[in-house]
C-alpha positions as a Markdown table, in Angstrom:
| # | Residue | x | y | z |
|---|---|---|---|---|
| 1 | Unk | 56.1 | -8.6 | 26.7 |
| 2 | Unk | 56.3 | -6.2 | 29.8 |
| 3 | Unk | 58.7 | -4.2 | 31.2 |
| 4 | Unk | 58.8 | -2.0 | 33.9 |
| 5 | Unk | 61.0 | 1.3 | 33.9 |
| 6 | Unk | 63.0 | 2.6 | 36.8 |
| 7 | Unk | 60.1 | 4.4 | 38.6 |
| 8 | Unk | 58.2 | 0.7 | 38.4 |
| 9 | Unk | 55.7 | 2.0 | 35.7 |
| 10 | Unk | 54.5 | -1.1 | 33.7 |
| 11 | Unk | 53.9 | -0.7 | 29.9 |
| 12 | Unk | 52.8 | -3.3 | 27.0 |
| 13 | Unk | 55.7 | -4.0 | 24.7 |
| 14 | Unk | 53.2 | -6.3 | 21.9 |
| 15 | Unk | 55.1 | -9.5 | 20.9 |
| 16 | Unk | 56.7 | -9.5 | 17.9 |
| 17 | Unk | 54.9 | -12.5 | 16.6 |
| 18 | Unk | 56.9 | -13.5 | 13.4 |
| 19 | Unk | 59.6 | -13.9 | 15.5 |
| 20 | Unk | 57.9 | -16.9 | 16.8 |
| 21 | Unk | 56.9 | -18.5 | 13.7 |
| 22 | Unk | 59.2 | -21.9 | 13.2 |
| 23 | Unk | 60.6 | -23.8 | 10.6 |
| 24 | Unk | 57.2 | -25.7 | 10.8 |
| 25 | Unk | 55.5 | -22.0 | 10.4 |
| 26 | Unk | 53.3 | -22.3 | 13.1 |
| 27 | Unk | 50.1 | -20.4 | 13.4 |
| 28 | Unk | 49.0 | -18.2 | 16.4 |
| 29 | Unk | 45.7 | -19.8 | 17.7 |
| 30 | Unk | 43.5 | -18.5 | 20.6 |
| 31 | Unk | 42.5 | -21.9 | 21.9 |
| 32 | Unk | 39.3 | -21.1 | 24.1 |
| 33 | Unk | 37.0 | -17.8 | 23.2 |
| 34 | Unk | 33.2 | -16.7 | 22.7 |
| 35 | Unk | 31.3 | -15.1 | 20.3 |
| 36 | Unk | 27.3 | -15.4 | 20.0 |
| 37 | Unk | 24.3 | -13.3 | 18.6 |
| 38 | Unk | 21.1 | -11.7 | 20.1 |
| 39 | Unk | 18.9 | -14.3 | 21.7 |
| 40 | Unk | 16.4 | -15.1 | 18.8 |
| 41 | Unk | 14.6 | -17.9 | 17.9 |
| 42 | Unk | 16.8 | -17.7 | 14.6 |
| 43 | Unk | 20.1 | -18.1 | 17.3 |
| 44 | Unk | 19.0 | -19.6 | 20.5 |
| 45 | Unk | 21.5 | -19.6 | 23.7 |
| 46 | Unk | 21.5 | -18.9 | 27.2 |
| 47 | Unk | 21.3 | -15.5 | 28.6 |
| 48 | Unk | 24.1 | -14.4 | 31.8 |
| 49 | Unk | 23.0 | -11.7 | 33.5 |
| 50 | Unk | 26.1 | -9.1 | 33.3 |
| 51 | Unk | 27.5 | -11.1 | 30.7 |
| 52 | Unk | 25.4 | -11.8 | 27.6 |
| 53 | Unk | 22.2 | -10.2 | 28.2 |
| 54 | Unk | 19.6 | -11.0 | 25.5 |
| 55 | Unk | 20.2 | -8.3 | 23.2 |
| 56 | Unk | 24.0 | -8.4 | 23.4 |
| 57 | Unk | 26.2 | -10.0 | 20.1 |
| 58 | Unk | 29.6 | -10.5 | 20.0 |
| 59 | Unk | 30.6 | -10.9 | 15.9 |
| 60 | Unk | 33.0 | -12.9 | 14.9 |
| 61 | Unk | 33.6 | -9.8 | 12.8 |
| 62 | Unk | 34.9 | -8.5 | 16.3 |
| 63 | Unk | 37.0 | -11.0 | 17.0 |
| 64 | Unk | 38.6 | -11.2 | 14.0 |
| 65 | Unk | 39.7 | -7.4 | 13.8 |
| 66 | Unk | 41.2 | -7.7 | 17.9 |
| 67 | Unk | 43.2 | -11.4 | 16.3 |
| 68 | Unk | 44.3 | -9.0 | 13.1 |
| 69 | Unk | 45.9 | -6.4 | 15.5 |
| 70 | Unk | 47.7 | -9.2 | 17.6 |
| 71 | Unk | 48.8 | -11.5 | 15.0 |
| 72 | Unk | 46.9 | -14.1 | 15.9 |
| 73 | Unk | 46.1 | -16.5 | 12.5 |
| 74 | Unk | 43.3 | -19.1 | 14.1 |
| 75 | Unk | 40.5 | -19.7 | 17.0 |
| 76 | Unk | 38.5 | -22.4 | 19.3 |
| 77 | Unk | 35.2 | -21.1 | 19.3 |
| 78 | Unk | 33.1 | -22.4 | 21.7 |
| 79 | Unk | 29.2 | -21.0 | 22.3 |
| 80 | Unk | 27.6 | -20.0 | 25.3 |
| 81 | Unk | 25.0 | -23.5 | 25.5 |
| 82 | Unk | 24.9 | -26.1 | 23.4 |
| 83 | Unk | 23.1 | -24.4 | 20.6 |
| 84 | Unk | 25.8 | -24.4 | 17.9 |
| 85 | Unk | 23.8 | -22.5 | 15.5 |
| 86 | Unk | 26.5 | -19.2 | 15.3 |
| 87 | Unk | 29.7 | -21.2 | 15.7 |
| 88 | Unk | 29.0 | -23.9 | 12.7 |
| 89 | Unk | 27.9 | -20.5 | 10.7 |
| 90 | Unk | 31.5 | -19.0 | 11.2 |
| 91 | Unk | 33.0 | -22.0 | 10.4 |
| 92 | Unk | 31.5 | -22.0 | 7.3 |
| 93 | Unk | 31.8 | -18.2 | 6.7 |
| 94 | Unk | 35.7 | -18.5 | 7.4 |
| 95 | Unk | 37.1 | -22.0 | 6.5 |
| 96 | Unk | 40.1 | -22.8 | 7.6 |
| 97 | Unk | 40.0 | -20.3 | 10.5 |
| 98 | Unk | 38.1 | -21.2 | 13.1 |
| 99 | Unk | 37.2 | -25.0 | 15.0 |
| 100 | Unk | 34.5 | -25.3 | 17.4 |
| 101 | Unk | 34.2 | -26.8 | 20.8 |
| 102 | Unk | 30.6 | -27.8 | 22.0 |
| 103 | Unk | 28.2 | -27.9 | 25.1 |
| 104 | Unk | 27.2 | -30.8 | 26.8 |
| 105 | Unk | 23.4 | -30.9 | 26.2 |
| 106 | Unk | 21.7 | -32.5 | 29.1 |
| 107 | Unk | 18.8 | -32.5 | 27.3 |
| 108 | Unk | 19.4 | -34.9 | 24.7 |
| 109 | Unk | 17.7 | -38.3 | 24.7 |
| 110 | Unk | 20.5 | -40.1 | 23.1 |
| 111 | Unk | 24.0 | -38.8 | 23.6 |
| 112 | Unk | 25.9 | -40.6 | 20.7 |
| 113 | Unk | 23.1 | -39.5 | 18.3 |
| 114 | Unk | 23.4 | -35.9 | 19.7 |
| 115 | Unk | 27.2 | -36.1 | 19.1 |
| 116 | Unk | 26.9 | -37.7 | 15.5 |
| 117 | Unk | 24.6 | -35.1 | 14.5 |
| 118 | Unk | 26.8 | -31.9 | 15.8 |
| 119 | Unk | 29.9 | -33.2 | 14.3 |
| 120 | Unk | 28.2 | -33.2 | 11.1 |
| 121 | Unk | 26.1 | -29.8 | 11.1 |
| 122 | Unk | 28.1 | -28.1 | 13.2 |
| 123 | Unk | 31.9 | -30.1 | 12.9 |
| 124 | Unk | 32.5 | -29.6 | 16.6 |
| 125 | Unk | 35.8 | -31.0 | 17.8 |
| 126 | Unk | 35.0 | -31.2 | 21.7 |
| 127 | Unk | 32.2 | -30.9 | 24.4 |
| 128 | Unk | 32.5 | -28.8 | 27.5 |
| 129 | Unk | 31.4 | -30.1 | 30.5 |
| 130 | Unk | 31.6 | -29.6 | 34.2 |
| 131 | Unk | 30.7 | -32.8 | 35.9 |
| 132 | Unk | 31.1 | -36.8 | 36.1 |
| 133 | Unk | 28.7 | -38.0 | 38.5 |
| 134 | Unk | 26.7 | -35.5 | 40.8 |
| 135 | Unk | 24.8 | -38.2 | 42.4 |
| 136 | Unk | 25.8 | -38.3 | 46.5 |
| 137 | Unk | 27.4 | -41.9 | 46.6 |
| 138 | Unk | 28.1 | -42.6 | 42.9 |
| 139 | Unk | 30.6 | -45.6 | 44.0 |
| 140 | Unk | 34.2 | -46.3 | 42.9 |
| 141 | Unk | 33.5 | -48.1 | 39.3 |
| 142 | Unk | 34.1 | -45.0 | 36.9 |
| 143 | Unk | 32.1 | -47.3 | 34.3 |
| 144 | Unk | 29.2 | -46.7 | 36.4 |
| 145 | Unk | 29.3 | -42.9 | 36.1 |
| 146 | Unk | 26.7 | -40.7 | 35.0 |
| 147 | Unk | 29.0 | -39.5 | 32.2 |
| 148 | Unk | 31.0 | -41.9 | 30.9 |
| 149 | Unk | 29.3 | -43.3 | 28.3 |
| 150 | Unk | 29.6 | -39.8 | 27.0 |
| 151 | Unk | 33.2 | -39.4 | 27.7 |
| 152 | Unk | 33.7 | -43.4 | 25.9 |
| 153 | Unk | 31.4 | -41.9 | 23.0 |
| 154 | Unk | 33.4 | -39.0 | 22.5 |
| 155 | Unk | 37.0 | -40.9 | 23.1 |
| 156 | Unk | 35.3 | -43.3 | 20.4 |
| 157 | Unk | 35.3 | -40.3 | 18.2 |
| 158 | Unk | 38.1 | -38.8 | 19.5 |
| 159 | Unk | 36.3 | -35.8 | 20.8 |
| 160 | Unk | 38.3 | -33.5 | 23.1 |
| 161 | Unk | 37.0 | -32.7 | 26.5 |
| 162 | Unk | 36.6 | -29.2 | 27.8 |
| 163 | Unk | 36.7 | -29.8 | 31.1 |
| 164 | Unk | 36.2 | -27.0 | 34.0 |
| 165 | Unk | 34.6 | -28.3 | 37.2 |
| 166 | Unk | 35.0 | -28.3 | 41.4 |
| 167 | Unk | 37.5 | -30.4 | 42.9 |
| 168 | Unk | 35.4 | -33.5 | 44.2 |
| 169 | Unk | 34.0 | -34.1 | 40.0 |
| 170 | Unk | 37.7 | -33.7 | 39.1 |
| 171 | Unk | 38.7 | -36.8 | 41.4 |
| 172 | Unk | 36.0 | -38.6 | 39.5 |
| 173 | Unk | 37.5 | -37.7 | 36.7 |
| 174 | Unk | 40.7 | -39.0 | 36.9 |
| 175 | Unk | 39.6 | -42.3 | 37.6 |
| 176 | Unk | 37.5 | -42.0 | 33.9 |
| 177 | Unk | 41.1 | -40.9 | 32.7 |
| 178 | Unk | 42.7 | -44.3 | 33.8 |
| 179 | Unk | 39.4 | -46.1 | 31.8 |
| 180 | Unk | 39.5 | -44.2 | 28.8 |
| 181 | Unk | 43.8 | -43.8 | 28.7 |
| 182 | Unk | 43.1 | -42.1 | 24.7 |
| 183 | Unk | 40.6 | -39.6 | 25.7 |
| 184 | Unk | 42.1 | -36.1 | 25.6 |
| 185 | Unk | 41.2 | -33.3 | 27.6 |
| 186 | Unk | 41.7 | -29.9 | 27.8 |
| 187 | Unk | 41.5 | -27.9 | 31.7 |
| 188 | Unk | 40.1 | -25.0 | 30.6 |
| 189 | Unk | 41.2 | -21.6 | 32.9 |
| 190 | Unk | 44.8 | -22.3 | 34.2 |
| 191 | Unk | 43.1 | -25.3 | 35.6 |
| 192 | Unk | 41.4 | -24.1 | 38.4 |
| 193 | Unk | 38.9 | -25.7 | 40.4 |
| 194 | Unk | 35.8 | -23.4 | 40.9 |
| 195 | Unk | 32.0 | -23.4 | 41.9 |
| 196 | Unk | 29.6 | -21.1 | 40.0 |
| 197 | Unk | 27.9 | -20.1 | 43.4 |
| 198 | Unk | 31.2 | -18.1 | 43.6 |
| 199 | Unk | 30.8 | -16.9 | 40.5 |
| 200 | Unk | 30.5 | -12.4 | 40.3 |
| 201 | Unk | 30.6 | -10.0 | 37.7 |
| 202 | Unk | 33.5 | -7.6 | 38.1 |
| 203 | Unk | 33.4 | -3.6 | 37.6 |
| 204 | Unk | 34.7 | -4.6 | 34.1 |
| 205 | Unk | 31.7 | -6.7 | 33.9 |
| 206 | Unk | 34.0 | -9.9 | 33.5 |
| 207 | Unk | 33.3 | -13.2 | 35.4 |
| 208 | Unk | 35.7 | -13.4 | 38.6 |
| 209 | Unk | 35.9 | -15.7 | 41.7 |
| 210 | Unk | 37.4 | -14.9 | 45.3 |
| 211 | Unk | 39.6 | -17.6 | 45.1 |
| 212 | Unk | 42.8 | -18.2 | 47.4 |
| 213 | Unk | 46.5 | -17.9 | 45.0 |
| 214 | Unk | 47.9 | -20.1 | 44.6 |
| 215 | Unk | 45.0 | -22.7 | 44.8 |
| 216 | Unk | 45.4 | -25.6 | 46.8 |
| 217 | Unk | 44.0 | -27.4 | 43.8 |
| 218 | Unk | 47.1 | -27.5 | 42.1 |
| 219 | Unk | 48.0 | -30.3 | 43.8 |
| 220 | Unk | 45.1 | -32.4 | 42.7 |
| 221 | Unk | 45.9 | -31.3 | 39.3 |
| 222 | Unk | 49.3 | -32.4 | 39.4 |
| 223 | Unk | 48.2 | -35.8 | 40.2 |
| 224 | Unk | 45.4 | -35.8 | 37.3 |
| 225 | Unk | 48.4 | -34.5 | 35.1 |
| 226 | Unk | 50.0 | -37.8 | 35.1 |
| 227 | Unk | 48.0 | -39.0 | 32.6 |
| 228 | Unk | 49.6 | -38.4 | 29.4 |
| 229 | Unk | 46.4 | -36.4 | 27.3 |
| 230 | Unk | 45.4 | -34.0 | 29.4 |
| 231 | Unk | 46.5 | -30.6 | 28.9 |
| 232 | Unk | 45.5 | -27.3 | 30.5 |
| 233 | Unk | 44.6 | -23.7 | 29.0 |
| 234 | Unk | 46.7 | -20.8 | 29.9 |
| 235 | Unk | 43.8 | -17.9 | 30.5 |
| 236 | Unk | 41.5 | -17.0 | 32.3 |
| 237 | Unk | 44.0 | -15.3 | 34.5 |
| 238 | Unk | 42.0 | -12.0 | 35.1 |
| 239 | Unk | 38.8 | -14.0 | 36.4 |
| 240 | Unk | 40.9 | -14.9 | 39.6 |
| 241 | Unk | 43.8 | -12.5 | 40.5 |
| 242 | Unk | 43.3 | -10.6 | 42.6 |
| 243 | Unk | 45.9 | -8.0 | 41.4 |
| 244 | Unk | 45.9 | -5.7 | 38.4 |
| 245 | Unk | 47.0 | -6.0 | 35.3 |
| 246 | Unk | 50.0 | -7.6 | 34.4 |
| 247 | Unk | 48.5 | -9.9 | 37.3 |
| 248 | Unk | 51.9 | -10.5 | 39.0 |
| 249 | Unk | 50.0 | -13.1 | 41.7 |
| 250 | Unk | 49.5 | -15.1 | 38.5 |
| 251 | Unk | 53.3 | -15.5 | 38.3 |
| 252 | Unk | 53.5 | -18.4 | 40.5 |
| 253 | Unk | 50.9 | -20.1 | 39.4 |
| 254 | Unk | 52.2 | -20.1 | 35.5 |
| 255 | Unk | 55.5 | -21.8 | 36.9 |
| 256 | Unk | 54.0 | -24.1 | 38.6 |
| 257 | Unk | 51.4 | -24.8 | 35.9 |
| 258 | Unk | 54.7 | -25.0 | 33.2 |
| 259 | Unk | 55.9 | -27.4 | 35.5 |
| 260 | Unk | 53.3 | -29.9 | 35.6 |
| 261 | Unk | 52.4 | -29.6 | 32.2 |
| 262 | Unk | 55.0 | -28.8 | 30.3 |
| 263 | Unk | 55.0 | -26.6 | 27.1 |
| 264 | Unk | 54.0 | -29.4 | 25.1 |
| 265 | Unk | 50.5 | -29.5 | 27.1 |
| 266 | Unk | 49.6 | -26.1 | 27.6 |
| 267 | Unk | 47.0 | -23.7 | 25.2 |
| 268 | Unk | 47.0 | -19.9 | 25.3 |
| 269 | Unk | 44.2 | -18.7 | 25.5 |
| 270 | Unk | 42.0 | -15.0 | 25.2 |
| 271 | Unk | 38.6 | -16.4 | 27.0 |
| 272 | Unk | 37.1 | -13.0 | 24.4 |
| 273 | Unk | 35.1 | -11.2 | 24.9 |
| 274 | Unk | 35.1 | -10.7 | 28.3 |
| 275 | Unk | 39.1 | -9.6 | 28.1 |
| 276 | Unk | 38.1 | -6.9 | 25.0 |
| 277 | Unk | 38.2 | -3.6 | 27.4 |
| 278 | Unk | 40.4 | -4.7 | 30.3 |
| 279 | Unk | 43.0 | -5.4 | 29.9 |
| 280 | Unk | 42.7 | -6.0 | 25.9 |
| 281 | Unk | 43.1 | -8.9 | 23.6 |
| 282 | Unk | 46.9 | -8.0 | 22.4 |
| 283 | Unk | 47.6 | -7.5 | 26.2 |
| 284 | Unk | 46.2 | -10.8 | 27.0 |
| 285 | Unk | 48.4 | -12.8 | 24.9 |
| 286 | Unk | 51.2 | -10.6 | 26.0 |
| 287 | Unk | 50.8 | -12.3 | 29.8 |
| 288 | Unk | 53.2 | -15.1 | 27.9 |
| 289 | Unk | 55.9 | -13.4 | 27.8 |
| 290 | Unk | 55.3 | -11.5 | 31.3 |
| 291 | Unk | 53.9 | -14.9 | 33.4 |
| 292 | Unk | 56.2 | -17.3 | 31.6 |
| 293 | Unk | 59.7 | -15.4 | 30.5 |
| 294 | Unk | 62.0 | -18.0 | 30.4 |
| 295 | Unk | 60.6 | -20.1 | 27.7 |
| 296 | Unk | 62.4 | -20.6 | 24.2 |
| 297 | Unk | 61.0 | -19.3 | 21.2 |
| 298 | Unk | 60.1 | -22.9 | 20.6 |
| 299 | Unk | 58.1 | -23.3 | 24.0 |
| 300 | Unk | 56.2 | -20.1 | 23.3 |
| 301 | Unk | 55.3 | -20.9 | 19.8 |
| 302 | Unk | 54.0 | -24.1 | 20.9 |
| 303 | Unk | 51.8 | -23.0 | 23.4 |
| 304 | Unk | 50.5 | -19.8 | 21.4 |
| 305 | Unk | 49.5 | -22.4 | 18.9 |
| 306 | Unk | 51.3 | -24.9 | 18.0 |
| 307 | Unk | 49.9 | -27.7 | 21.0 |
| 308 | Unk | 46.1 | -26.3 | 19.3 |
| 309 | Unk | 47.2 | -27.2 | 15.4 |
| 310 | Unk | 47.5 | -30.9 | 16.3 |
| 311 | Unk | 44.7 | -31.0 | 18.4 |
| 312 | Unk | 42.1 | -29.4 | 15.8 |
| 313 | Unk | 41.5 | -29.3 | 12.5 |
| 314 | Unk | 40.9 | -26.1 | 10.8 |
């Protein structure tokens, strides 16, 4: 948690994680994070300028030493593209530790096929995507979309969707939602509503958008809420604040997200490695406690990892 003494000085007090552990011993999972290798033609991926230039790697060994030191038992790994090739090697490196959400690949030919083939080389549990339709007039018939013969493929093989896209595709999406009632998705980022062309790289050299708190997105997300498998990640908090560390312009936004959601639908999660040197892994899971202070032990442990162990499989 945080707490601030009498001169207002903030300082990290770590969660005592065991305390959180039910009766159902319930395991601390980081439900959204990144790790990838040097571009190669052994370990292909995208390169981000700022981000994960071609010669970076983040190791899982990395991550695993930062989830030692907070307590935290499992991971979602999710790559940078939709080449799986380092994810589906950790998985097998570390079974029972890790599961893996996927990119949508664009590039496939066939999209089922595509699927059926990652699940198996790669056991991905969910695809990331960030659009429905991105044709001007796509019409009101959400079986007509470009996407949702991917989204009834993957609700088919009851794929989650990551789902992290500008307001107008999230409309879209909802009426998808109302087709395809068992199809579960996950808002990644607090749930906000953002447009890569706003996209900057921060003096920490972590992704951030000039956004306006609270977003007048929540609104719209409130309404997409309503349907009863969706669920929203708490992270990403740093990438939009625009206050320091412990992000106290975050505060209202948490409530409000706790409200909509409950804490039966929410996911903590680190977004590593961008968070590693500012403000810290163990401090980002600490933002529970300091955003969200009222919640039971219960609550907490459920959305530090008890909402991820019946989504995935480990």
């Amino acid at each position: 948690m945080i707490q601030q003494d009498k001169k207002g000085q903030t300082s990290i007090v770590l969660i005592n994680h065991n305390s959180l552990i039910l009766e159902e011993n319930m395991s601390f999972i980081d439900a959204h994070l990144h790790v990838f290798r040097k571009y190669s033609e052994e370990y292909p991926r995208p390169i981000h300028a700022g981000l994960a230039e071609a010669d970076r790697e983040v190791l899982a060994d990395d991550l695993i030493k930062e989830m030692e030191k907070a307590g935290v038992d499992k991971a979602i790994l999710v790559p940078l593209g939709p080449e799986d090739h380092y994810v589906a090697e950790v998985q097998r490196e570390h079974p029972g530790k890790f599961a893996a959400v996927g990119i949508f690949d664009a590039t496939a030919n066939d999209q089922e096929e595509n699927l059926d083939s990652r699940i198996a080389q790669s056991r991905i549990q969910g695809i990331r995507v960030g659009f429905v339709d991105q044709r001007e007039n796509p019409g009101e018939d959400p079986r007509t979309f470009e996407m949702f013969p991917l989204f009834k493929a993957m609700a088919e093989r009851k794929l989650r969707v990551w789902f992290y896209a500008e307001p107008p595709q999230v409309k879209f999406f909802d009426k998808v939602l109302k087709e395809l009632p068992d199809l579960v998705v996950v808002f990644n980022h607090c749930g906000f509503m953002v447009s890569l062309d706003n996209l900057a790289i921060d003096e920490h050299n972590r992704p951030h958008f000039s956004v306006k708190l609270p977003p007048e997105t929540l609104d719209l997300l409130e309404l997409v809420a309503v349907n009863p498998n969706t669920y929203v990640h708490f992270s990403g908090q740093y990438a939009f604040t625009h206050d320091p560390y412990p992000h106290n312009d975050m505060k209202p936004i948490a409530q409000r997200l706790l409200k909509i959601f409950g804490p039966n639908r929410m996911l903590w999660a680190s977004d590593f490695p961008w968070i590693t040197e500012q403000p810290g892994y163990q401090e980002q899971l600490a933002l529970v406690d300091y955003l969200l202070p009222d919640l039971s032990p219960e609550n907490r442990a459920k959305i530090c990892g008890g909402n991820a162990e019946e989504l995935f499989v480990f």
